[in-house]
N, C-alpha and C positions, 0 to 999 in steps of 0.2 A: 401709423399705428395699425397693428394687426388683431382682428377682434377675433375668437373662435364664440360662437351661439349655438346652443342647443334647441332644442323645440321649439319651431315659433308655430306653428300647425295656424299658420294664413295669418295671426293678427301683426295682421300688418301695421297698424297703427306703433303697437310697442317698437318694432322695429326700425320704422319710420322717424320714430323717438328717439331711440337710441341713437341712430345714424345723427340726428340732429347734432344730437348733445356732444357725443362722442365723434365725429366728422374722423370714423376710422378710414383707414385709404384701402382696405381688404377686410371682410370676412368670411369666414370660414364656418360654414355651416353644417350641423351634424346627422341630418336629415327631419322625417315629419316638415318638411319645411311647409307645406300647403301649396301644394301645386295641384291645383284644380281650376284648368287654362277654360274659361268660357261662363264659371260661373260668375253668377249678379252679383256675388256677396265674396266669393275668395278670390277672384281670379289675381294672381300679385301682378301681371302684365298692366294691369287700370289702380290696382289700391297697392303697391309699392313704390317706393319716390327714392332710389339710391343716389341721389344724386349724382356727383362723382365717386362715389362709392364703389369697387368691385365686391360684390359676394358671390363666391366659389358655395354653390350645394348638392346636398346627394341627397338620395330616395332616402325614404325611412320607409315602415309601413302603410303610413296614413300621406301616400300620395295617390295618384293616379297613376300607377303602371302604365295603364294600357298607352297613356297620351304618352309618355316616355317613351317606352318603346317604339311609337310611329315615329318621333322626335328624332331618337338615334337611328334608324334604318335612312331619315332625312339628314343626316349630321347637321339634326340646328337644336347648338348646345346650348344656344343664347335664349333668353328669355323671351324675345320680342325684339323686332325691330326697333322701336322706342328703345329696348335696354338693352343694349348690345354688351353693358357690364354688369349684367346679372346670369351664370352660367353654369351650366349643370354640369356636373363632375361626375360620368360612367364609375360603374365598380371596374375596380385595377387601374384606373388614371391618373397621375400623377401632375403636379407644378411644383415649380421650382421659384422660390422664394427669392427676393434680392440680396438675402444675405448669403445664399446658396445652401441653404436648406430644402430636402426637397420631400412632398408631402405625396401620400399615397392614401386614395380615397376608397372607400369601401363599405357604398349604402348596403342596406337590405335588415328586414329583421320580422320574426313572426306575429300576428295581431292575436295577441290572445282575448281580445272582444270581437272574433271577429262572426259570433253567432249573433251577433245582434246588427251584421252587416249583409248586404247582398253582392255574390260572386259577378264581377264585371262591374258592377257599377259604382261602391265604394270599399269593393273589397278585390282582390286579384291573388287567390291563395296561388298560381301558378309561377309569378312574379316577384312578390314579396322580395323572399328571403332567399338570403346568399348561398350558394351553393357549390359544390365544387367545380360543377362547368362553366363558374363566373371566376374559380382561378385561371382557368386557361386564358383567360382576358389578361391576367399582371404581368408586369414585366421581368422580364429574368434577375432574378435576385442576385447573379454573376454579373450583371452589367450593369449595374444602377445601384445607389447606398442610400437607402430613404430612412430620412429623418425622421418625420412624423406620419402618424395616420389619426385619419378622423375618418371615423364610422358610424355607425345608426347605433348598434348593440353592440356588447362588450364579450371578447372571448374569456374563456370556462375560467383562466384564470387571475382576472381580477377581481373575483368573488363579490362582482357590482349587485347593488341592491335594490327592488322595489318596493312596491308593496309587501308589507308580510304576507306568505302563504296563506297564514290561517284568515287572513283577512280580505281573502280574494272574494268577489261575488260569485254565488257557484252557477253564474253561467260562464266565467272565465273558463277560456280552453285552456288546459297543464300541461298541454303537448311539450314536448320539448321542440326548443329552436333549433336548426339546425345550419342557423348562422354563426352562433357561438362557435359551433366544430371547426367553422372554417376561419374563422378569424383566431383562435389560436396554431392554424396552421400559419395565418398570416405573420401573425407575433412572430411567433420561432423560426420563419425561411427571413424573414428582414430585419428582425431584430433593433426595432425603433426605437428613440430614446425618448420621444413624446409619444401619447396617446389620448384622443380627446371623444367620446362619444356626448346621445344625448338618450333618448326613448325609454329611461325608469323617471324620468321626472322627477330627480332628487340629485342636488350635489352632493360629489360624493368625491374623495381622490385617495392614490394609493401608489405603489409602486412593487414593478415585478422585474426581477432578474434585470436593474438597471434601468428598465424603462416607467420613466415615472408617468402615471393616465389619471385623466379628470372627466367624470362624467358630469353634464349640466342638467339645469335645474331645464325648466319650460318656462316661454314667454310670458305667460300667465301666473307661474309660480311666484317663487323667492326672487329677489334682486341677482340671485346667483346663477342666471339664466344664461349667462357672457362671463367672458373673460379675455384679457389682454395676453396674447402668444408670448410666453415665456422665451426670453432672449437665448440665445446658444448659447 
């Protein structure tokens, strides 16, 4: 069984749940996953239990860049030595699924709380979000047919939803993202027929031009925080 999860932002307990009940053999995570490697209370190296479980995750907003980026300049994609099957999925990285499906990752996405954060230490506005000199990172869209993607935030045109506008707190920042721009570049150069995000914390699904996308709820939310990967 193949799980895709949206937001778990560290509670690991839910997840730990899940994995129980569900003894999925992969998940697929949509980022916010909470990676915050050294603290008391999140670190998922000491409070995650995959058992045999692989989960495949990407950045959301609400990780720690900075430890990522030392991480990758180290290429150690793996969680920990203890979890050598919990693994972080660079933006433009792909796997290849056993039914020969093959998945194309693509964290990143803007904090619009992020005035109530400080730069470097739970906030990284340099980092964040996806940009266009994290396409030079994908793979030639001539040599490779990807199936699916799973990202943080959703591009301009699956008209995904959060919060209502008028009900934002007016210390929300209404910048525009500038991961959206690039993730409908990514739509339209790969033209995938799944698409799974997570970061409005609302299930939500739809479909565009053939490719049908689901965005998940959060670990905390609704029971619609997961779902089982839709068969070819």
């Amino acid at each position: 069984m193949i799980l895709i999860v949206g937001d778990t932002h560290a509670n690991w307990g839910q997840v730990n749940k899940l994995i129980e009940i569900q003894q999925p053999d992969l998940i697929l995570q949509c980022g916010d996953f909470g990676f915050w490697p050294g603290h008391r209370l999140y670190d998922p190296a000491t409070k995650l239990h995959p058992g045999s479980t692989h989960i495949h995750w990407i950045d959301g907003n609400h990780d720690d860049h900075q430890a990522i980026q030392k991480r990758l300049r180290a290429n150690q994609l793996h969680l920990s030595e203890g979890l050598p099957n919990v693994v972080f999925q660079p933006r433009g990285s792909t796997l290849t699924l056993p039914d020969g499906r093959t998945i194309l990752f693509a964290g990143g996405a803007f904090s619009v709380d992020n005035r109530m954060r400080l730069p470097g230490r739970d906030w990284f506005p340099d980092l964040e979000v996806l940009t266009e000199k994290d396409l030079k990172n994908f793979p030639d869209p001539t040599s490779i047919k990807i199936d699916i993607v799973i990202s943080h935030t959703a591009p301009d045109e699956f008209s995904a939803d959060g919060l209502p506008l008028d009900l934002w707190p007016e210390w929300w920042d209404r910048d525009q993202d500038p991961s959206t721009k690039v993730l409908s570049k990514v739509l339209h150069v790969y033209k995938p027929s799944l698409w799974f995000f997570g970061h409005f914390h609302l299930y939500q699904e739809g479909s565009y031009e053939g490719c049908r996308w689901y965005g998940l709820d959060h670990a905390k939310g609704s029971t619609r925080w997961w779902m089982e990967l839709p068969g070819a």
